[in-house]
C-alpha positions as CSV (number, residue, x, y, z in Angstrom):
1,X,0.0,0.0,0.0
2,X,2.8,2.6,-0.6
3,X,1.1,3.9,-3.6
4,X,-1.4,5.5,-1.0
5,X,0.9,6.4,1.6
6,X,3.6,7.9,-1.5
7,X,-0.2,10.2,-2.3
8,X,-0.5,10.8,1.4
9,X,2.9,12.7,1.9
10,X,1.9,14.4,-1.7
11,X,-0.8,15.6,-0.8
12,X,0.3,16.9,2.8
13,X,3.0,18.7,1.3
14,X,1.1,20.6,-1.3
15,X,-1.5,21.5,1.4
16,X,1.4,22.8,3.1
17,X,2.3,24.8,0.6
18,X,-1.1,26.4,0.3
19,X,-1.4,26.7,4.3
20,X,1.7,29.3,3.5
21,X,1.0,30.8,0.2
22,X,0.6,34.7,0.4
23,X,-1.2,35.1,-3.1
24,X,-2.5,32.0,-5.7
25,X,0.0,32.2,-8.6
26,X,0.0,30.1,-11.9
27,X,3.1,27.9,-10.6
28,X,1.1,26.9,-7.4
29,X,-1.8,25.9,-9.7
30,X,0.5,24.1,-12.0
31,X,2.0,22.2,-9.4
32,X,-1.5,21.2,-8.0
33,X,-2.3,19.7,-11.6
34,X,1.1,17.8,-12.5
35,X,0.9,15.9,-9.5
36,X,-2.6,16.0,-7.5
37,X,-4.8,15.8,-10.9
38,X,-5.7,12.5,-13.1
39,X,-8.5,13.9,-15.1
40,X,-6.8,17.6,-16.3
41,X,-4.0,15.9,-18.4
42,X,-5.8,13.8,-20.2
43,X,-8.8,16.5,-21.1
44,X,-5.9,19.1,-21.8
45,X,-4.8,16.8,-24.9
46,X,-8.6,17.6,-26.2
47,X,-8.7,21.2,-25.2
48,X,-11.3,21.0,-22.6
49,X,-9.1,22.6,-20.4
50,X,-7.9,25.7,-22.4
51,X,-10.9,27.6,-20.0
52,X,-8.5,27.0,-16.9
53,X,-5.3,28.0,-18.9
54,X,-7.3,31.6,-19.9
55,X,-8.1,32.1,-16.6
56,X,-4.7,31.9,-15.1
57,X,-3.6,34.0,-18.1
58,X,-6.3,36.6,-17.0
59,X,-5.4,36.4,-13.4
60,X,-9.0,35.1,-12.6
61,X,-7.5,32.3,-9.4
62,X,-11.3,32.1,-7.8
63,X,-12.9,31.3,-11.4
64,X,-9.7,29.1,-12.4
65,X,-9.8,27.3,-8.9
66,X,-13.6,26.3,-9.5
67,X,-12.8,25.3,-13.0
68,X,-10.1,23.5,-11.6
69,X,-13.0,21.1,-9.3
70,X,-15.4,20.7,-11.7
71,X,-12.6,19.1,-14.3
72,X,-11.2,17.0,-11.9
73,X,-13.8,16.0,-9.5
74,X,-17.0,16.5,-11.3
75,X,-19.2,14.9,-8.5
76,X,-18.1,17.7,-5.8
77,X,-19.8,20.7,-5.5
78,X,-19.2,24.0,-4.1
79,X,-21.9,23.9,-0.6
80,X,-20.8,27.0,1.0
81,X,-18.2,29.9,0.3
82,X,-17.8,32.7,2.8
83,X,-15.7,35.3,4.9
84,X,-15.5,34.7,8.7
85,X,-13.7,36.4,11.0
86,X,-11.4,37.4,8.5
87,X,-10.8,34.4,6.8
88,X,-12.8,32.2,3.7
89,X,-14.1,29.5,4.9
90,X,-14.8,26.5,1.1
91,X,-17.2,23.9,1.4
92,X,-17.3,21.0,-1.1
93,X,-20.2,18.5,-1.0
94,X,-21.0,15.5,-2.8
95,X,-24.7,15.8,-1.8
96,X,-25.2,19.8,-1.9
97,X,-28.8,19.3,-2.0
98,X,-28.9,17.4,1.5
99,X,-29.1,18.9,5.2
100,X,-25.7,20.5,6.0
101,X,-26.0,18.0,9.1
102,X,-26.3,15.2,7.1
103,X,-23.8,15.9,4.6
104,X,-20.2,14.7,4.6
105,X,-18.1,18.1,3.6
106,X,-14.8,18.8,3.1
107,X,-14.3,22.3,4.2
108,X,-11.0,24.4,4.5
109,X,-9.9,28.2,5.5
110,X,-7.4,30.6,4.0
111,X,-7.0,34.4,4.1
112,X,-6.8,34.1,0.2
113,X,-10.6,32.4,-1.3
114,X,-8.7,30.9,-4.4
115,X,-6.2,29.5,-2.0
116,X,-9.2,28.2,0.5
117,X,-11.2,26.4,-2.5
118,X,-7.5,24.8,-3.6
119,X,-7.4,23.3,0.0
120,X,-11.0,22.2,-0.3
121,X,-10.1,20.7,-3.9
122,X,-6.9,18.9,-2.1
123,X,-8.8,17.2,1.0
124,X,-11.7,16.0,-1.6
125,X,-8.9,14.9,-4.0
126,X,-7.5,12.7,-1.2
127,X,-11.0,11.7,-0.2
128,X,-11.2,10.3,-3.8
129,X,-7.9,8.9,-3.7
130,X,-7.9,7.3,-0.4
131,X,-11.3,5.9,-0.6
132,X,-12.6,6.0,-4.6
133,X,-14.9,3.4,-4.0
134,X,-17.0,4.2,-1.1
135,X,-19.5,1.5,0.1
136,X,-23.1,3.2,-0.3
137,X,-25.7,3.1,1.9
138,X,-28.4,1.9,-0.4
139,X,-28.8,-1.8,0.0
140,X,-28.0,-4.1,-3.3
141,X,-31.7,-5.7,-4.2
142,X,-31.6,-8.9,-6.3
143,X,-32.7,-8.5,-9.7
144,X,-34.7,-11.1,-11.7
145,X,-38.8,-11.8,-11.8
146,X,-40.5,-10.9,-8.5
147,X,-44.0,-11.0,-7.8
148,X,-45.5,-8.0,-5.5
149,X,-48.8,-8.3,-3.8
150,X,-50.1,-4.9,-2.3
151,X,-51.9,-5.3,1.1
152,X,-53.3,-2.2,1.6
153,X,-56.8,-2.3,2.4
154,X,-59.2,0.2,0.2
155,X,-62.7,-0.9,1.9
């Protein structure tokens, strides 16, 4: 299992990195794709990522860091995004549309949003790396012919 534990110390140390940052820049966000991102190289061969690259160009980090999620991890969404205390405080859901109490979140804080939403990105990254094949909740039902009898009673 070093494969997981070699992603583990990668991922720590570019959440380091971001802990520290004083202002998103187009290295930082390069070195988040070369080595934290499976889906981006592949979808940069057939352009679908040239929107990120303009972005960066342009300067636009917030924009470029939620491109940035919805290439990579297309089943996290943004759940909450605001300033507390001083600091952004990024939400990423997998279930947006469920109770905030019932939801299992990824949330980090920066002083900098894009730099808040690229730790966000990182802990769901690992989330997905660590555990890509989560056991769900709904039970498995067997399939084939089944007869159903309804008992309600309509008298």
């Amino acid at each position: 299992m070093a494969f997981a534990a070699d992603y583990e110390v990668l991922f720590d140390r570019l959440d380091d990195e971001l802990r520290v940052a004083s202002r998103p820049a187009p290295g930082l966000f390069g070195k988040i794709i070369g080595s934290a991102c499976t889906r981006i190289p592949v979808l940069s061969k057939s352009g679908k990522t040239d929107r990120i690259d303009r972005l960066l160009e342009a300067g636009a980090w917030t924009d470029a860091a939620l491109a940035l999620i919805e290439l990579e991890l297309p089943a996290w969404k943004l759940r909450r995004l605001v300033r507390e205390d001083g600091e952004w405080f990024c939400s990423l859901s997998r279930q947006p549309s469920l109770p905030a109490i019932l939801d299992d979140t990824v949330d980090a804080r920066h002083e900098l949003m894009p730099i808040a939403i690229l730790q966000a990105f990182l802990q769901a990254r690992r989330m997905s790396e660590v555990a890509p094949n989560a056991v769900s909740a709904v039970p498995a039902t067997r399939t084939g012919e089944q007869r159903f009898i309804c008992c309600d009673n309509f008298a």
